[in-house]
N, C-alpha and C positions, 0 to 999 in steps of 0.2 A: 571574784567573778565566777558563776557557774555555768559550764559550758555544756550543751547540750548534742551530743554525737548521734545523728541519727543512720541507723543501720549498726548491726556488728560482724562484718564481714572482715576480709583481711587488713582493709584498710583504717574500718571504725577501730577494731582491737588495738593496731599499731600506735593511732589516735588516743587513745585510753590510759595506755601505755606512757605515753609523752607527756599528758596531761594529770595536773593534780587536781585540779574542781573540778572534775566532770561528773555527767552519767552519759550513760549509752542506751538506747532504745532500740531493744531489735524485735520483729513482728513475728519470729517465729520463735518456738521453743528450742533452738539448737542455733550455736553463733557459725562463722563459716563463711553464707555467702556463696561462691564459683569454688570455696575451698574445702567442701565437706565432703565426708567420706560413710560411706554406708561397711557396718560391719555385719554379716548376717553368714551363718554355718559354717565358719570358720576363714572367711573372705573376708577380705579389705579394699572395696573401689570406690574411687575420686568419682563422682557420681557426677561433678560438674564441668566432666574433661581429664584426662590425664592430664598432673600437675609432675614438674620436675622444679629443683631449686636449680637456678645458677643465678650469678651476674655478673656484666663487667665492672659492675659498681660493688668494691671492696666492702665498706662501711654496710651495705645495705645487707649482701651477702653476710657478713660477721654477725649483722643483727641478729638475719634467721636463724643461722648455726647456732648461735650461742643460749638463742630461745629453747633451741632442740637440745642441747646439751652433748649427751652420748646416747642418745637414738637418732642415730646418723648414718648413713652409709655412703660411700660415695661410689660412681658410677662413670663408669667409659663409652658415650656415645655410642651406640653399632644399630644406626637406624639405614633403613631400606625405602627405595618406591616399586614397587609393583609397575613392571612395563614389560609389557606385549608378555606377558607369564613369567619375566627373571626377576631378580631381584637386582636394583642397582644404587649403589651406594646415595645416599646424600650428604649434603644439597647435589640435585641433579648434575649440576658443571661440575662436579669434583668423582663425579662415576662414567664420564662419556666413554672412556675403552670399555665399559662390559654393556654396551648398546651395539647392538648388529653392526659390521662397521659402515654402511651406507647411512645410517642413524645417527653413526660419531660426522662420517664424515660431512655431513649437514649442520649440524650442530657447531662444529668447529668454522664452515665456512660462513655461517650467517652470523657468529659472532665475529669474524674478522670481519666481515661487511661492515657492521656496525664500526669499530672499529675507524674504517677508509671515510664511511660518509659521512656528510657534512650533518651535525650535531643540528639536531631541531626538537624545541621543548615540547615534552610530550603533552598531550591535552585531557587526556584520561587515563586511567591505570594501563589498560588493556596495551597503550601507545609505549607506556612507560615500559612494559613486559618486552616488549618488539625493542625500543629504542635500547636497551640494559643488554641483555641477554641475545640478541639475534632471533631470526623467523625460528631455527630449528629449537631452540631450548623452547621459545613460547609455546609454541605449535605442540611439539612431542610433550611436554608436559605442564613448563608453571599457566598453559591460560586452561587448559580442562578442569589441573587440578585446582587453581582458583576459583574458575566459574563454579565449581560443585562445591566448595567450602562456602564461600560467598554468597554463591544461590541469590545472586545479581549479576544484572547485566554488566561487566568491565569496562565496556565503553561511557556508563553512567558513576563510574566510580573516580573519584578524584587519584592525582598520582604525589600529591606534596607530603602525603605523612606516609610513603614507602620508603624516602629518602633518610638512611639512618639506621631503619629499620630490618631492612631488608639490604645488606651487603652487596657493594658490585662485586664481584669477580673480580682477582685479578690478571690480568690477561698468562701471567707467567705460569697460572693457577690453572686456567683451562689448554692450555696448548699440554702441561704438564697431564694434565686428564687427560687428553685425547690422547696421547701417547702410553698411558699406563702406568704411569709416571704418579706415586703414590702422593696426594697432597690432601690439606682436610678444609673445607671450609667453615663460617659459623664458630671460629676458636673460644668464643667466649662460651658456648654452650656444647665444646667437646666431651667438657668433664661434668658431672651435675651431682646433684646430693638428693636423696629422698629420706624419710623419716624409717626407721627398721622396723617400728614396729606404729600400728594405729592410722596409714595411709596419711595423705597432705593435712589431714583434720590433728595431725597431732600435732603441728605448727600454732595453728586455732586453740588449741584444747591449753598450750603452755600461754598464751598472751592471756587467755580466758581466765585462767587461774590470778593473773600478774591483776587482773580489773573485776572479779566478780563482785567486790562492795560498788562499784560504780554500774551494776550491767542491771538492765531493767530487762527482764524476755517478757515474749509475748504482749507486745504494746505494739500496735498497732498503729501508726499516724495515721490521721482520718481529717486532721483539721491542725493548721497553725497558722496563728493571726499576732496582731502586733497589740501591747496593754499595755500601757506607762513604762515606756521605754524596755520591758521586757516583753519575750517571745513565751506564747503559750500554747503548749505542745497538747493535744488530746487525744486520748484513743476512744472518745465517744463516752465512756463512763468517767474517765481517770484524768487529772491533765496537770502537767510539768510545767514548771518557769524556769526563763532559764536567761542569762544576759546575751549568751550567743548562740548560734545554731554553725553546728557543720553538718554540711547535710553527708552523708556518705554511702544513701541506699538508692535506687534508681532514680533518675533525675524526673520521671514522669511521675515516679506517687511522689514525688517531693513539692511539683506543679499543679497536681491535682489538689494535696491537701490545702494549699496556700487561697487565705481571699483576694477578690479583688485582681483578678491576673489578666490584664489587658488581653484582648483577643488576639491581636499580632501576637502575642507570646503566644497562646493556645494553637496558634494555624502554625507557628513555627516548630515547635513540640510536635505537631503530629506529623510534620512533616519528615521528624529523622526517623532514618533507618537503621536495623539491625537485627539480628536474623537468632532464631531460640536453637534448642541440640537437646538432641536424645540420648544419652549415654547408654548401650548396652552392654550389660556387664555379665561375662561369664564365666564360669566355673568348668574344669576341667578336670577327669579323671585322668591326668599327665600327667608324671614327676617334671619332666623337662619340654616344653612345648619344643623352642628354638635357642638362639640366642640375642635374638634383638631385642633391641629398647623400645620400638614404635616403628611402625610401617605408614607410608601413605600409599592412598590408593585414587589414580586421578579417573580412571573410568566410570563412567557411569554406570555401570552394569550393574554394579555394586552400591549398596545404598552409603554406607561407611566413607567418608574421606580419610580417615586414618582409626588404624589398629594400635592399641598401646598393650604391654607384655608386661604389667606390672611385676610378676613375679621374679623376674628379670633383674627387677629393682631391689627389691625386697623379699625373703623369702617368706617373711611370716606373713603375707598378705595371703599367705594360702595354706591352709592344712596341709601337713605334710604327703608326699604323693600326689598332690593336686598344682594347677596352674591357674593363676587367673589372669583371665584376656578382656581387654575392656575396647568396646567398638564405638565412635562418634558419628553422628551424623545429622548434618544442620537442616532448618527449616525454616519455610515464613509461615505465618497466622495464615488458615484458612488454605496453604495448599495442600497438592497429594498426602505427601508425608505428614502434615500437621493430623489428617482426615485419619489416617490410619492406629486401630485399636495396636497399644501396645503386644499383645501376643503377636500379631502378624508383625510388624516390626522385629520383632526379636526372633521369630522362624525364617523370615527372609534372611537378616542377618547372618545367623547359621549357615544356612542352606548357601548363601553366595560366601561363606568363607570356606566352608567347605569347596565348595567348587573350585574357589583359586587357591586348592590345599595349602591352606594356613591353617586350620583344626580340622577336625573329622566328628560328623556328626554325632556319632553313635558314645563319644569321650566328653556331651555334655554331660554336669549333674549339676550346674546349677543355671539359670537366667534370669534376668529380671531388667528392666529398662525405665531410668526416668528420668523426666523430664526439668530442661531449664530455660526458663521464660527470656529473661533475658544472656546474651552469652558472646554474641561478639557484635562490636559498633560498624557499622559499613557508613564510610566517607562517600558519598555519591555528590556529585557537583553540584549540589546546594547546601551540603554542610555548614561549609563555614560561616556565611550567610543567617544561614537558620538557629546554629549556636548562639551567634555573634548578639543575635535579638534575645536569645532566655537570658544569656547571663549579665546581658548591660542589666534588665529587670531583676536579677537578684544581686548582685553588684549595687543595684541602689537603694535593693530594701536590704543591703547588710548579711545576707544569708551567703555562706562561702560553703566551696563545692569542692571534697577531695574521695578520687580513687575512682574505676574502671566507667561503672554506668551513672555516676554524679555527674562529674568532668564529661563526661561521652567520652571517650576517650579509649582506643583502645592500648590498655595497659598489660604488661603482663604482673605476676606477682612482686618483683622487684621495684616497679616503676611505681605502685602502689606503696608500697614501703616507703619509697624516697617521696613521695610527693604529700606523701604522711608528715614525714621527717620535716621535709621542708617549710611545708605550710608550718610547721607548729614553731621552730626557727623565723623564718619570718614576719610571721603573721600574729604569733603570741608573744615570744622572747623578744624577738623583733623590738 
């Protein structure tokens, strides 16, 4: 039986991996995906977000490591949020003593609020934010800095896939933070691993070597239709057979290329949401910028919701004497930020990191900014709903869906990994 992987991102590759008939079809000339890295005058950035390795899933964890071999480093959390100009530890509840103490001591009381009153199921994220954490954590920080990651309204966002996800507090956790009282949150991603040398693409680069008899580049899906019990894949000139299909590249060129797709499928498709990112990546004449791993920034003044220090990570992401700093910032189709030419983008950028001196202008020498279409899924209270409809319709033409924009799903690289694993476990060996 030959199997057909369409996409070669982290998830297709892993796929590749697992699988002995296969091929893989990816539409660009470089594999990757959210996990490629641009190397250009001696720089190395994650050009689709700063990526870090962790998990609390051993097995999945072992995979990466052991893909990487000994280009590996490993790494001690020491991340920051930018509030009112200081720098305060995260996650937020585990920094509330270096908050003004009128700041802690709100923070501390609206979390014991919550606490006393009487438990009512939250009805959108923004309730969930309020009902978890107390008025003062949402308020001073997780609902700005979500509103500006998200770049949706909170009230229209669901709260059932935060649960898990996003850790409670435990309360022994925050009284000990308000007190000064050293504790960490997030333990599974205290510690983390990055590649030492070639940024997150050299995770890519070792699966890529594991499948290149199986990897098809530059194939383009334009059309896949059903021929005597197999599926036939074309890029408009070229076209594949194949007994199975995984789809593993965005679930909307996966709907687009397909015949015959009922219209309730097409009104539910355009209906999900999710929002693209600009990665700005810079170059610095710095031997040592700071010592963090990543900053968030929940103001809006600032176009960036978070700063990553890769060099931090890795040293050879940078010419020696130099640093590189990689800045995120999300967008939808057709707003402000989507409208704006990248230079201006990348001069703002600057300009407002300078301002809340994290770099200094006059210490760039290198910039550049690009662009990723699709980059995180936003749950909005029709979600489930509107999934529920694509995938009963490929559920019955037989087409299976693994990894971040197939599934919609937001994944990180690990859950990718295992929902790889899994599927091929039960769905093949099975």
């Amino acid at each position: 039986m030959t199997i057909g992987i369409l996409g070669a991102g982290l998830t297709g590759l892993t796929l590749g991996n697992l699988i002995q008939d296969c091929e893989i079809l990816e539409k660009n000339s470089e594999c990757g995906g959210l996990c490629r890295s641009l190397e250009e005058e001696g720089f190395t950035f994650d050009w689709g977000g700063s990526h870090i390795i962790f998990s609390k899933d051993q097995e999945v964890l072992d995979f990466m490591l052991v893909k990487l071999g000994d280009n590996i480093v490993k790494r001690r959390r020491n991340t920051k949020i930018l509030y009112k100009g200081n720098y305060v530890k995260y996650p937020f509840e585990n920094g509330l003593s270096e908050l003004p103490l009128q700041d802690n001591f709100e923070c501390l009381r609206g979390f014991i609020n919550v606490l006393i009153e009487t438990n009512t199921k939250p009805g959108n994220f923004k309730e969930w934010l309020y009902a978890t954490f107390g008025d003062g954590i949402a308020e001073k920080y997780l609902v700005p800095y979500n509103e500006k990651i998200w770049n949706y309204d909170l009230t229209k966002m669901s709260a059932w896939w935060v649960e898990g996800r996003v850790p409670k507090p435990p309360v022994e956790d925050i009284i000990k933070s308000s007190l000064g009282i050293e504790t960490e949150g997030y333990q599974h991603q205290l510690h983390f691993y990055y590649p030492k040398e070639g940024g997150i693409n050299a995770l890519i680069d070792c699966l890529e070597r594991e499948s290149r008899d199986k990897l098809i580049k530059e194939f383009d899906v334009n059309s896949i239709k059903r021929e005597d019990n197999n599926w036939i894949v074309s890029n408009g000139t070229e076209s594949r057979r194949y007994d199975k299909i995984i789809a593993t590249h965005p679930l909307f060129e996966l709907i687009h290329a397909l015949e015959d797709v009922p219209a309730e499928v097409y009104t539910a498709l355009h209906g999900l949401k999710y929002n693209s990112l600009i990665t700005v990546m810079l170059g610095l004449n710095v031997a040592h910028l700071n010592e963090f791993s990543w900053l968030y920034i929940p103001d809006m003044d600032c176009l960036a919701h978070r700063v990553a220090f890769p060099s931090n990570y890795s040293e050879a992401v940078a010419p020696e004497g130099k640093s590189a700093v990689v800045a995120e910032i999300t967008y939808n189709s057709g707003d402000v930020v989507d409208r704006m030419p990248d230079a201006e983008i990348i001069a703002r950028t600057i300009e407002e990191l300078q301002k809340n001196e994290i770099i200094g202008k006059d210490t760039v020498c290198f910039a550049k900014a690009m662009r990723t279409r699709y980059a995180y899924v936003i749950y909005d209270l029709e979600y489930e709903k509107r999934i529920a409809v694509i995938k009963r319709f490929l559920d019955d033409a037989g087409i299976h869906l693994v990894g971040r924009f197939a599934e919609f799903k937001y994944l990180n690289m690990d859950a990718c990994v295992r929902n790889a694993q899994d599927f091929v476990k039960e769905q093949l060996n099975g």
